[in-house]
GUDRENRO-902864 format. One line per 10 residues: number of its first residue (from 1); for each residue x negated, y negated, z of N, C-alpha, C. Coordinates in steps of 0.001 Angstrom, whole numbers, plus 500000, padded with zeros to 6 digits. Last residue first. Layout:
% residues N
NUM> X:Y:Z:X:Y:Z:X:Y:Z  ...
***
This chain:
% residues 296
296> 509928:526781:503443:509316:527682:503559:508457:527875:504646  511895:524387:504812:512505:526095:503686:511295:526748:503864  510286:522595:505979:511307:523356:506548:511999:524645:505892  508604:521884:503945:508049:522504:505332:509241:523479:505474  510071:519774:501759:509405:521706:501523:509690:522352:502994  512475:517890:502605:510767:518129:502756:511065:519769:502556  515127:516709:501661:513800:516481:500700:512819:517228:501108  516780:517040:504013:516317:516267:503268:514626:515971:502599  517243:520161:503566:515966:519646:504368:515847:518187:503979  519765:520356:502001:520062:520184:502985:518904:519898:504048
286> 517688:519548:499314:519378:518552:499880:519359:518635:501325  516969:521785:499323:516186:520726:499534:517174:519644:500250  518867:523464:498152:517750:524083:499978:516826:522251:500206  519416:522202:496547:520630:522538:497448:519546:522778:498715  516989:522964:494412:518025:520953:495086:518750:521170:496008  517679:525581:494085:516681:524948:494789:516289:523273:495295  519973:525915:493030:519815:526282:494123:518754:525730:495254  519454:525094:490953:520044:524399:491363:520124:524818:492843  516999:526672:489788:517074:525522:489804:518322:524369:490837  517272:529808:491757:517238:528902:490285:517035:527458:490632
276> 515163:531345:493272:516074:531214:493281:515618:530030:492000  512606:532541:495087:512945:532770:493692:514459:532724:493694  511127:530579:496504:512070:531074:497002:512880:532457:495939  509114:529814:495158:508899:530648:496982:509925:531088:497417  510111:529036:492879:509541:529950:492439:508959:530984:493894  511770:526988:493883:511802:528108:492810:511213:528822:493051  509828:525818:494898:511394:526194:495665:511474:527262:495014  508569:524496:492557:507580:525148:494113:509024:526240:495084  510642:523038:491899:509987:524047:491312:508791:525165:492480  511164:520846:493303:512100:522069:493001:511504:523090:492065
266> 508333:519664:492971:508991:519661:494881:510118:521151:494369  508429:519045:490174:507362:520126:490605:507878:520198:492280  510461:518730:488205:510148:517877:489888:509578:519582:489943  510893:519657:485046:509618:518444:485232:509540:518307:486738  513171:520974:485202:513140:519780:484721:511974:518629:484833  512813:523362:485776:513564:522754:487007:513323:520727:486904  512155:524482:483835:513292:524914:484762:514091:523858:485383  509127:523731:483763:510216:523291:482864:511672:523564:483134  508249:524619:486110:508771:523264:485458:509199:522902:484329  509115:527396:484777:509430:527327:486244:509471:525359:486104
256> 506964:527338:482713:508050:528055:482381:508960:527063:483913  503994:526841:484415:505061:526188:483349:506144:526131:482974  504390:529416:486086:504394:527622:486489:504882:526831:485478  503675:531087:484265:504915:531047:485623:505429:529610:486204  501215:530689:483324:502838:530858:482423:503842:531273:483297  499629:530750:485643:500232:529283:484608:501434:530031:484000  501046:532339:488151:499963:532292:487489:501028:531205:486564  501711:532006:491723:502072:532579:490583:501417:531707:489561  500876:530733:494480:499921:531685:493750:500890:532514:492539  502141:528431:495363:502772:529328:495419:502266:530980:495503
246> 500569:526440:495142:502056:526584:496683:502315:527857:496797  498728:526634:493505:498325:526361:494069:499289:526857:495821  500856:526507:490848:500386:527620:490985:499811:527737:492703  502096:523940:491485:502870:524636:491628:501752:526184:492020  499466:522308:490773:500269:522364:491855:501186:523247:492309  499511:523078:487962:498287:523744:489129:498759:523415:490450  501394:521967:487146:501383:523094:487093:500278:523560:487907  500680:518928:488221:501959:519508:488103:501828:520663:488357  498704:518433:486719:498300:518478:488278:499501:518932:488269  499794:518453:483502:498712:519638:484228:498527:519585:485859
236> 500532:516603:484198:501970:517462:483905:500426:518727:484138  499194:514353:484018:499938:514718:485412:500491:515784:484947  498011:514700:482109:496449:515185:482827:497706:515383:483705  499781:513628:479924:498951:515350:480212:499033:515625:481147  502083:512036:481828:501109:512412:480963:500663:513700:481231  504542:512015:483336:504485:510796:482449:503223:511065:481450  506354:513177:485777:505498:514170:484953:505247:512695:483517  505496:512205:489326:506155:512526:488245:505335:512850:486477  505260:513980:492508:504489:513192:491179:505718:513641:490121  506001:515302:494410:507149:514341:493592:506419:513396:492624
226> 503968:516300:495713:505133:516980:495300:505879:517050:494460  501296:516032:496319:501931:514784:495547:503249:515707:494837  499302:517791:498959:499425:517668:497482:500843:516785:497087  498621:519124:501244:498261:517865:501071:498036:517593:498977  501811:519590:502581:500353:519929:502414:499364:519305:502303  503525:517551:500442:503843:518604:501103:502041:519283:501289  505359:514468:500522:503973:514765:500307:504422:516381:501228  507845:513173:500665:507170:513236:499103:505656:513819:499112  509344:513108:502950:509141:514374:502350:508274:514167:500909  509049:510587:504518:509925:510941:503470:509995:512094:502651
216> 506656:510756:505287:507531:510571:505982:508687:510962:505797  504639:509966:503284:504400:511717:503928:506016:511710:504590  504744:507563:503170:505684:508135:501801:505872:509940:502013  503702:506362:505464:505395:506219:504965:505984:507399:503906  501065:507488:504128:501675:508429:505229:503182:507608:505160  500488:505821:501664:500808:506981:501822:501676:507902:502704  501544:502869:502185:502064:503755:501733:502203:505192:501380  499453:502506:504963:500558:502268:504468:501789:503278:503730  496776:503553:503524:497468:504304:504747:498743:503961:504789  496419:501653:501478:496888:503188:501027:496927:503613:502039
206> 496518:499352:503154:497583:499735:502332:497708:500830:501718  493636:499715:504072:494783:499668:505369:496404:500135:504368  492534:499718:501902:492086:501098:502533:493462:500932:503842  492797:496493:501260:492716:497864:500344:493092:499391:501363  491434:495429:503172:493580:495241:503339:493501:496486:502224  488856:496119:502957:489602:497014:504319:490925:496710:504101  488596:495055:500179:488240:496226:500437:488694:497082:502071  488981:492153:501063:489944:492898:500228:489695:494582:500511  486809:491692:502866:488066:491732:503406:489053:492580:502166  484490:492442:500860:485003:492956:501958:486213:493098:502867
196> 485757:490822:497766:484639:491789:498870:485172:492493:499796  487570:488680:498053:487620:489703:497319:486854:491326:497624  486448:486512:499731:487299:487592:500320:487583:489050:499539  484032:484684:499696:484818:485281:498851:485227:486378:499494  482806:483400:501825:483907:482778:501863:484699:483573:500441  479489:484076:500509:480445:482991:501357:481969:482570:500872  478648:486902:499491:479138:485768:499178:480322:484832:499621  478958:488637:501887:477797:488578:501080:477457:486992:500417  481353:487506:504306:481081:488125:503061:479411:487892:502568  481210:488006:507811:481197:487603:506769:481130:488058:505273
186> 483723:491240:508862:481986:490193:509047:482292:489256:507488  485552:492683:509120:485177:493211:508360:483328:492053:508550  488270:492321:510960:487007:491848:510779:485596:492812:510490  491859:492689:510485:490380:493447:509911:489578:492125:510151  494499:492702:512874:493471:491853:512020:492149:492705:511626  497908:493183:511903:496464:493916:511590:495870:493229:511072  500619:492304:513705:499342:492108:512792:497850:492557:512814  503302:492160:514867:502389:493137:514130:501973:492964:513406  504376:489263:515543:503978:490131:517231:502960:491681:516246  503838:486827:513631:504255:488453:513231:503522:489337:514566
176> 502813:484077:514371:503976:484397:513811:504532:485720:513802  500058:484652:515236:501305:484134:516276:502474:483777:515973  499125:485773:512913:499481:486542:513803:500113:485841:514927  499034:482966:511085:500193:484724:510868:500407:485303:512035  497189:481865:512120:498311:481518:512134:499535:482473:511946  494955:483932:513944:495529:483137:512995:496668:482767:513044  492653:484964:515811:493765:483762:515993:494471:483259:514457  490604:485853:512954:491125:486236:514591:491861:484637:514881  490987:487327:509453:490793:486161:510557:491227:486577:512191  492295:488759:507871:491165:489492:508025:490365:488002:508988
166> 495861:490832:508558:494536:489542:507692:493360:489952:508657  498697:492074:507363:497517:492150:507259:496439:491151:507285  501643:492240:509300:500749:491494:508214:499405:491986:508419  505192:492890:509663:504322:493322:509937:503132:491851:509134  508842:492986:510032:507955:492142:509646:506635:492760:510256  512224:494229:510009:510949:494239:510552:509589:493673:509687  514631:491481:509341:513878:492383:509370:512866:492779:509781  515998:488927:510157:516103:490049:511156:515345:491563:510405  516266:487096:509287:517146:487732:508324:517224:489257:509349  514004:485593:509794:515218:485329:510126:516417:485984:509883
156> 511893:487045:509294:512578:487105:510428:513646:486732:510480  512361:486404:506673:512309:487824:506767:512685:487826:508296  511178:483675:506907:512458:484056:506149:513079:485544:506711  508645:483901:507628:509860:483158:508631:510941:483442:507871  507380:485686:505357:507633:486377:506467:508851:485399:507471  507020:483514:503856:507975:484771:503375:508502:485152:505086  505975:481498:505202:507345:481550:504570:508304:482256:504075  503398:482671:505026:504015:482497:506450:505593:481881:505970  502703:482822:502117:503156:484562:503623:503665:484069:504565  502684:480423:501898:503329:481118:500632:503789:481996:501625
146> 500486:479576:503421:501637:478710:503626:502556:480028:502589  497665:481245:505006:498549:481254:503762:499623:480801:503819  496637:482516:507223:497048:480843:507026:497756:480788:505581  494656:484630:506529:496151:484394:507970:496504:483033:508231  492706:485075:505394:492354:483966:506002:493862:483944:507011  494276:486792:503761:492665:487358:504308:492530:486311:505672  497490:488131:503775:496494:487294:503637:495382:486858:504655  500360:489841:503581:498666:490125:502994:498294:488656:502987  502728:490956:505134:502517:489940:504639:500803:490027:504663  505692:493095:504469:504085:492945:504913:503527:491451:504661
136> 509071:493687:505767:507780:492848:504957:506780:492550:505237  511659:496005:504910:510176:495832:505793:509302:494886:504847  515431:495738:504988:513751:496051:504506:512626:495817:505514  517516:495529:506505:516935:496626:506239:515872:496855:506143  517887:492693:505706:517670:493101:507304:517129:494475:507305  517265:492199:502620:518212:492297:503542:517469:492815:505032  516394:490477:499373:515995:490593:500425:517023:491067:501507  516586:490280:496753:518133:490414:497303:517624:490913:498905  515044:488934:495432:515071:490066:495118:515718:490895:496227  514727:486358:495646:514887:486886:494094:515457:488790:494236
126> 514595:486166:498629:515888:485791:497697:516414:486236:496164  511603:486542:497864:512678:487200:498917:513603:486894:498262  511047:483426:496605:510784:485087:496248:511487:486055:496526  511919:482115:498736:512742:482103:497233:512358:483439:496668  510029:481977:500407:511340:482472:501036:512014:482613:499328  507306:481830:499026:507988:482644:499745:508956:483445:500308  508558:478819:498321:508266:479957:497637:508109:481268:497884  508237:477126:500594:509426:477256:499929:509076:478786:499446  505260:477412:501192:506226:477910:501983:507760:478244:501602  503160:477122:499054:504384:476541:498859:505206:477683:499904
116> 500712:477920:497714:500364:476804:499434:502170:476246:499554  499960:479522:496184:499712:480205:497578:500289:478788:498727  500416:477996:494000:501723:478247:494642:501614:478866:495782  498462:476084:493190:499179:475265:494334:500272:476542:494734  498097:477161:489949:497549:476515:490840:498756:476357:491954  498341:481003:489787:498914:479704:489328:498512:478876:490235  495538:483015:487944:496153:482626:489000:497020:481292:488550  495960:485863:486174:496174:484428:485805:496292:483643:486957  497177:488062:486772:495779:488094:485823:495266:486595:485894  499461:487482:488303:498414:488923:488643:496939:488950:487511
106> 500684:485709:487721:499602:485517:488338:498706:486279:488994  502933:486886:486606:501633:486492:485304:500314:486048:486179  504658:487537:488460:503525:488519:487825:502688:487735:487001  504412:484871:490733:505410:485484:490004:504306:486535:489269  503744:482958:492655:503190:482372:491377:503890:483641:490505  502086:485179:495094:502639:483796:494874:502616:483158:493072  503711:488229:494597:502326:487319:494567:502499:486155:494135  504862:491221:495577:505294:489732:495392:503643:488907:495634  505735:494778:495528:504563:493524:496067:504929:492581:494681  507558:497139:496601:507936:496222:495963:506500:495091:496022
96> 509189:500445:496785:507684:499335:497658:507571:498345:496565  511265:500325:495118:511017:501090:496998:509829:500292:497172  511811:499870:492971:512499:499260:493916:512250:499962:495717  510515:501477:491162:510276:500391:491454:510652:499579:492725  511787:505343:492884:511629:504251:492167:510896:502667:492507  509174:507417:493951:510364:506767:493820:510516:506146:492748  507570:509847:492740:508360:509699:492570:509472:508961:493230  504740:508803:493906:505589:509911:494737:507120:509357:493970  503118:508307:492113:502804:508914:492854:503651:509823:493202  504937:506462:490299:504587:507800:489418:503817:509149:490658
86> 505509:504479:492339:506448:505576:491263:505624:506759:490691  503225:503492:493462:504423:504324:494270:505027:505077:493148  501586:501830:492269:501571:503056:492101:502399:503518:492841  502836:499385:492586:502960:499499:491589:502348:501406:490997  502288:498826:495319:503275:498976:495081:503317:499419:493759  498829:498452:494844:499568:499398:495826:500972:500034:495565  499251:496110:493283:498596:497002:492901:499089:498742:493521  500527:494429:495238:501035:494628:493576:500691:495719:493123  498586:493660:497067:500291:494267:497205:500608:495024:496226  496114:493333:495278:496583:494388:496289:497604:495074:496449
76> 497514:490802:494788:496753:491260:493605:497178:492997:494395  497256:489297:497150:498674:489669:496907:498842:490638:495233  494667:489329:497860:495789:489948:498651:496999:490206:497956  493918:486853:496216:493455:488835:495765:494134:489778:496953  496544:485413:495484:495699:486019:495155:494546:487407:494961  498878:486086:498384:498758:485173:497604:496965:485663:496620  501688:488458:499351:500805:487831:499117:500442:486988:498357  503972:490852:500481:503723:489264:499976:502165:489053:500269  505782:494082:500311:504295:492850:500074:504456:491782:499950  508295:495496:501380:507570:494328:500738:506843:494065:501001
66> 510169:498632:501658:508697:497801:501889:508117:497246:501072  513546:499016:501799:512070:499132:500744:510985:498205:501976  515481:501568:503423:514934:500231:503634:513668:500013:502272  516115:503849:504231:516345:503855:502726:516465:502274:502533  515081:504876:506469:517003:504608:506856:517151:503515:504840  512707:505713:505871:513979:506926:506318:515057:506437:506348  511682:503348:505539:511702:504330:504074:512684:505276:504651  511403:502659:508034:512656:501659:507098:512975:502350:505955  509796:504157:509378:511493:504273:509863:512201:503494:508419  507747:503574:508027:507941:505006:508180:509598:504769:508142
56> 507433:500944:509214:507192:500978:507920:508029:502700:507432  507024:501718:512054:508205:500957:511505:508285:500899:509988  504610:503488:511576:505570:503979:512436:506846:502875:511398  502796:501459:510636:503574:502286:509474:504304:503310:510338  502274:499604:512877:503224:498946:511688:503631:500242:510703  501382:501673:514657:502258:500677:514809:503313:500058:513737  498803:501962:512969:499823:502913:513447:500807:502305:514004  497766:499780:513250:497473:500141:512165:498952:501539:512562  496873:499323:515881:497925:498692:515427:498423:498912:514083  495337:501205:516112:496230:500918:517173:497163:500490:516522
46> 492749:500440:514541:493694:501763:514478:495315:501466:515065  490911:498674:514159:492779:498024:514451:493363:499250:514197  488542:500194:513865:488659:499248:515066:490234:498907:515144  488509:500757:510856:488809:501419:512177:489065:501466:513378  488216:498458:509771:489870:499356:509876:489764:500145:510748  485855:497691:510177:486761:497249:510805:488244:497780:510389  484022:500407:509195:484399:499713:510524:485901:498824:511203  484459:499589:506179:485509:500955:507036:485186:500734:508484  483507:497300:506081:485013:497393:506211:485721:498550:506542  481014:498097:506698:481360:497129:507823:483476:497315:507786
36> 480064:498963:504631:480291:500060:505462:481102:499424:506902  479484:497026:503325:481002:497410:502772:481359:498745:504179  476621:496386:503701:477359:495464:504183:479044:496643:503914  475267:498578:502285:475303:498287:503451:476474:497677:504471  476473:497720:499598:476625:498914:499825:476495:498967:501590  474825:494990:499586:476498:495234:499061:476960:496710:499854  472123:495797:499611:472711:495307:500619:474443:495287:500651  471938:497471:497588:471557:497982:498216:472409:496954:499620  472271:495116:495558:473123:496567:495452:473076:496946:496496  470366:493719:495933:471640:493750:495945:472460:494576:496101
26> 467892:495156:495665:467816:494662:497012:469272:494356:496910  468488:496012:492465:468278:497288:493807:468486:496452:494972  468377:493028:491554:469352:493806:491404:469182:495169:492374  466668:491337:494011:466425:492059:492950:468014:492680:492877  467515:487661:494955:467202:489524:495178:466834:490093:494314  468107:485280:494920:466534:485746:494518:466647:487191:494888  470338:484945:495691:470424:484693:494623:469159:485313:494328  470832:485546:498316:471428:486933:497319:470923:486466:496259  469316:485176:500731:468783:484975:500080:469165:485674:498443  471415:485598:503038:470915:484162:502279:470173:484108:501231
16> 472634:488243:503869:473059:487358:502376:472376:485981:501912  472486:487952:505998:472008:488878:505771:471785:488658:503959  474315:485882:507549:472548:485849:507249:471977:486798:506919  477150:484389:505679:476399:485971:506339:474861:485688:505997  479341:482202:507107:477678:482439:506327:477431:483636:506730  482561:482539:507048:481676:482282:507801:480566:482604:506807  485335:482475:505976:484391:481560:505598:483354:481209:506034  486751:483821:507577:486495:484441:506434:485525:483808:505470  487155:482855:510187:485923:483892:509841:485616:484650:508522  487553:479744:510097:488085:480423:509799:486999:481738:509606
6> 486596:477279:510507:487142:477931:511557:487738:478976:511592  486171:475662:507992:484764:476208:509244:485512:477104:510921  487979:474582:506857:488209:475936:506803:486730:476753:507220  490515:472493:507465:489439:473126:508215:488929:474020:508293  491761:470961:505048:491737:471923:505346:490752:471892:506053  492789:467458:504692:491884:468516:504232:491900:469674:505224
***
């Protein structure tokens, strides 16, 4: 049996004993209190928090992907995270990638026993042509997860850079991965559910993650989504107000201008600061790999 009184994710919060007799306001009210704890504790592993998306940074520049592994509401996260990269910053699927024990159906569905299969881990990886290049995160709250600590011994062995997120001190992960970001975020409200609080700081640690990696790569100019891609209205409107916004030429300039330049609002902004055509404006980019800054 598991020892899982040693673990801080399973500690009693005495602030929480009495959640069942609260009032809906005395709940709320304490939930809200308590969550201020997880922007605390991200803030506290700054250090290292910068550390892992420095190397995270380098693997997207030498055209490495960054993997997630996780198991349940960590690896729910990965998935989640990775699964907005495309339309954000126009890569593709295959650039940030999150793996959850038990394969996608266990993104709605958990599967019994597979967080606890070390095999599985490493097979995952394998599914998906894992190489020395890539970067693998490994998400889990409690930092004992048999599923992450298999991904990740795989990943070393293979000689890639390896990082992890958990929300325990001494864990087993972290005397596996020399870069691990531990969040102590405090007990949960509700004992031992991680979904809460710990999820909520590996949450806020992974959109630093992939955002600033993805600033790295030229997909962010200013502080606007360059390489959003154009898949609905509401984006093909942040599109054109984006453009207007870089540039100050008015909507029927902007429109006209993405449509030019085929929907990449990054060569359209070119366009239209540079007033040069479309192809011209892949060529000034080409040679900045990818980032605005440097042309204008």
């Amino acid at each position: 049996m598991i020892d899982l009184t040693i673990l801080n994710t399973e500690g009693r919060n005495p602030n929480s004993e009495n959640f069942s007799s609260m009032s809906i306001e005395e709940a709320v009210t304490l939930m809200n209190e308590e969550d201020l704890n997880a922007v605390k504790a991200v803030a506290n592993a700054k250090d290292m928090i910068v550390k892992v998306i420095e190397q995270s940074s380098s693997t997207l520049q030498k055209n490495g992907r960054i993997i997630y592994c996780g198991a349940g509401t960590s690896g729910r996260l990965g998935v989640l995270d990775a699964v907005e990269c495309p339309p954000t910053f126009g890569v593709d699927y295959n650039t940030v990638v999150g793996l959850i024990a038990g394969g996608d159906s266990a993104f709605v569905k958990a599967k019994e026993g597979a967080e606890d299969s070390r095999e599985l881990g490493e097979q995952d990886l394998k599914g998906i042509d894992l190489t020395k290049d890539d970067m693998v995160i490994g998400l889990a709250a409690s930092g004992r997860t048999p599923y992450v600590i298999g991904a990740l011994e795989y990943a070393k062995s293979l000689g890639c850079a390896t990082a992890a997120v958990v929300c325990s001190t001494d864990s087993a992960i972290s005397k596996l991965c020399e870069h691990t970001i531990t969040l102590l975020p405090g007990a949960e409200i509700l004992t031992g559910s991680t979904r809460l609080k710990a999820g909520t700081a590996t949450k806020m640690v992974l959109n630093m993650i992939s955002t600033i990696s993805m600033k790295s790569v030229g997909k962010i100019y200013k502080n606007y989504m360059v390489d959003v891609k154009m898949t609905n209205e509401k984006l093909r409107a942040r599109g054109v107000n984006i453009i207007r916004t870089l540039t100050g030429c008015d909507e029927d300039k902007a429109r006209d201008t993405l449509e030019k330049a085929e929907n990449e609002v990054k060569t359209a902004v070119v366009m239209v600061s540079k007033d040069v055509d479309a192809f011209e404006a892949r060529k000034l980019l080409n040679e900045a790999n990818g980032f605005i800054d440097p042309i204008l």
